[in-house]
FITORFI-651748 format. One record per residue (C-alpha): residue number from 1; residue in three letters; x, y, z. Coordinates in pm, 1 decimal. Layout:
<rs>
   k   r       c1       c2       c3
 NUM ALA        X        Y        Z
...
</rs>
This chain:
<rs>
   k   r       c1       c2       c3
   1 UNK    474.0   1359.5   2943.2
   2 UNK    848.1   1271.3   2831.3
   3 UNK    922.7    992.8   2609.4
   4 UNK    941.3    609.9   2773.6
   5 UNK   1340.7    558.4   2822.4
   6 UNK   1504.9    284.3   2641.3
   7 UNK   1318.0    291.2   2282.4
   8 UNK   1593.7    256.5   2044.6
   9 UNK   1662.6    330.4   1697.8
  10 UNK   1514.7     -4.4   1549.1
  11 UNK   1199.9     85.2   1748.4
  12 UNK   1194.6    416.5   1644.7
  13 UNK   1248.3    276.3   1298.2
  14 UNK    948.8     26.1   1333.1
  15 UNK    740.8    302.8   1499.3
  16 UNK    754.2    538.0   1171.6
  17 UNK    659.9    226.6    925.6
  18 UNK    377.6    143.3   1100.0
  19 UNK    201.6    510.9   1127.8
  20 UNK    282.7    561.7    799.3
  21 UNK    165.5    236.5    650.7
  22 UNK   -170.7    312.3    848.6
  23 UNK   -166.9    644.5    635.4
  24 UNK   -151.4    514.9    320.0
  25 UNK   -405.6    222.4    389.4
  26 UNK   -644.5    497.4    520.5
  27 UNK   -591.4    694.0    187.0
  28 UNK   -739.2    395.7    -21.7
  29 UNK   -366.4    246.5    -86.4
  30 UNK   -261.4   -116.6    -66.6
  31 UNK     57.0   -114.7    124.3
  32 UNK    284.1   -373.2    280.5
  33 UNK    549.7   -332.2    494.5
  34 UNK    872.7   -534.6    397.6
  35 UNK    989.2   -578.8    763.9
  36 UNK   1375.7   -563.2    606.8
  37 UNK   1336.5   -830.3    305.3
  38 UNK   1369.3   -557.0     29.2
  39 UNK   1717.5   -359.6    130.0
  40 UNK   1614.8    -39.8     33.1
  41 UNK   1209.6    -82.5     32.0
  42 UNK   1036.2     -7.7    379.9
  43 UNK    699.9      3.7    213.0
  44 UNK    528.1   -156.2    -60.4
  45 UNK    223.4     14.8   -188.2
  46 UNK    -13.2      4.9   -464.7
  47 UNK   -231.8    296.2   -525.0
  48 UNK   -640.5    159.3   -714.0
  49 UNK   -723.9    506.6   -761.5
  50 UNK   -404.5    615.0  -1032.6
  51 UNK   -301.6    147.7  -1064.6
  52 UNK     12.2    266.2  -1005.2
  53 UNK    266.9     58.8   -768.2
  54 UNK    571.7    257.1   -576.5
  55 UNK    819.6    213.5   -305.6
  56 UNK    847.3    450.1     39.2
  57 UNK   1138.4    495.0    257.3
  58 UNK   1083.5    553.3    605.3
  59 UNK   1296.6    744.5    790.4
  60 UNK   1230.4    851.1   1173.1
  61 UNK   1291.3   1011.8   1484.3
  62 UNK   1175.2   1082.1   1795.4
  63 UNK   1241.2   1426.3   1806.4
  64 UNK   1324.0   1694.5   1538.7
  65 UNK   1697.1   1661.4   1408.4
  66 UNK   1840.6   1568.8   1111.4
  67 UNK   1776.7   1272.7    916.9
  68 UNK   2076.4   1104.5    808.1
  69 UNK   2075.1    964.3    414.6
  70 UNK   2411.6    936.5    215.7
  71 UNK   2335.4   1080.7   -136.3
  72 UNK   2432.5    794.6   -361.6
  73 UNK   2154.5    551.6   -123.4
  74 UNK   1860.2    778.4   -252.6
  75 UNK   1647.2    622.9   -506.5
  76 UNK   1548.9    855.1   -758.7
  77 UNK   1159.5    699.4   -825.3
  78 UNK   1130.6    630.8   -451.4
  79 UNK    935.2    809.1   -221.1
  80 UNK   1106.2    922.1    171.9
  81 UNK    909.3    985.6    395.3
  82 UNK   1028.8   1138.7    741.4
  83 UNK    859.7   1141.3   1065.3
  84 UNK    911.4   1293.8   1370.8
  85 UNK    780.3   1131.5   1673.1
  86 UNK    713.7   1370.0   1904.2
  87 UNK    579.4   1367.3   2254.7
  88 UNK    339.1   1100.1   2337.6
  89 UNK    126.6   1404.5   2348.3
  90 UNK    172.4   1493.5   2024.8
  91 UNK     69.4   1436.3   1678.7
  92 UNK    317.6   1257.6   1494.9
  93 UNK    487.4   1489.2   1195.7
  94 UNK    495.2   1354.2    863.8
  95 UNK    723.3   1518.5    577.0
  96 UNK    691.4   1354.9    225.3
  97 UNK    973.2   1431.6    -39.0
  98 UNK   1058.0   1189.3   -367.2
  99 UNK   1385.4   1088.1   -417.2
 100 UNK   1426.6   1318.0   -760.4
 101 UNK   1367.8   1600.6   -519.4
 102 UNK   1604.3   1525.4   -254.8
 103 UNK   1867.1   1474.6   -583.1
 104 UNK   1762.5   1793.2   -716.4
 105 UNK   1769.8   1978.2   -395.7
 106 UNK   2105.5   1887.9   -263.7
 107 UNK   2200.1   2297.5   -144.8
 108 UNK   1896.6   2254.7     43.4
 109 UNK   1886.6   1958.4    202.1
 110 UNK   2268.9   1873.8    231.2
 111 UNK   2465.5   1609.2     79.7
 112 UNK   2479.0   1353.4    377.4
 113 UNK   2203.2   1483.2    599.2
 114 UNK   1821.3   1613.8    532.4
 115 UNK   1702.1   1864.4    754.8
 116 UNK   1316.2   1866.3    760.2
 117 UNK   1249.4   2267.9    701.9
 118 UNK    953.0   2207.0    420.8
 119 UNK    748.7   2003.2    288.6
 120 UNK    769.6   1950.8    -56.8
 121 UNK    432.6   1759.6   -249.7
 122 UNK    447.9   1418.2   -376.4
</rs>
């Protein structure tokens, strides 16, 4: 079954937050998405197990491409997450990489786009 015309970007956008909010609350985390009051914060999330506190980054798309991210907006103690979509068919893909990785990594993943070809561990 194809995708339902006319989702755009902000939908997309909203889309990833909310699957991968459910993932972290299903993991144990306390997590709150900041609906676009923290500029560079998609979610809030607190983690009982380790009491530490950090910040994701969603980025998504509705079908595998590149994610666009300008270097100097990555967050070095943040952690992106991308997601692809998919088919309504299909499980959505999750790709987890923190920001001192995507720094680190810049002949891999490019210096204005990130092409999801691995996943690297948080």
């Amino acid at each position: 079954m194809a995708l339902a015309e006319g989702f755009d970007t902000s939908q997309t956008m909203l889309a990833g937050e909310f699957l991968v909010l459910g993932q972290l609350i299903k993991r144990g985390c306390l997590a709150s998405v900041t609906l676009g009051n923290a500029k560079s914060v998609d979610i809030l999330v607190y983690n009982p197990r380790t009491l530490r506190n950090f910040s994701v980054q969603v980025k998504a798309l509705r079908k595998r491409n590149a994610f666009p991210l300008k270097r100097e907006r990555v967050i070095r103690d943040h952690i992106y997450v991308f997601v692809i979509l998919g088919q309504r068919d299909e499980a959505e893909k999750f790709y987890i990489v923190r920001g001192d990785k995507l720094l680190q990594d810049v002949n891999h993943f490019g210096e204005v786009a990130i092409s999801i070809t691995r996943r690297y561990p948080q």
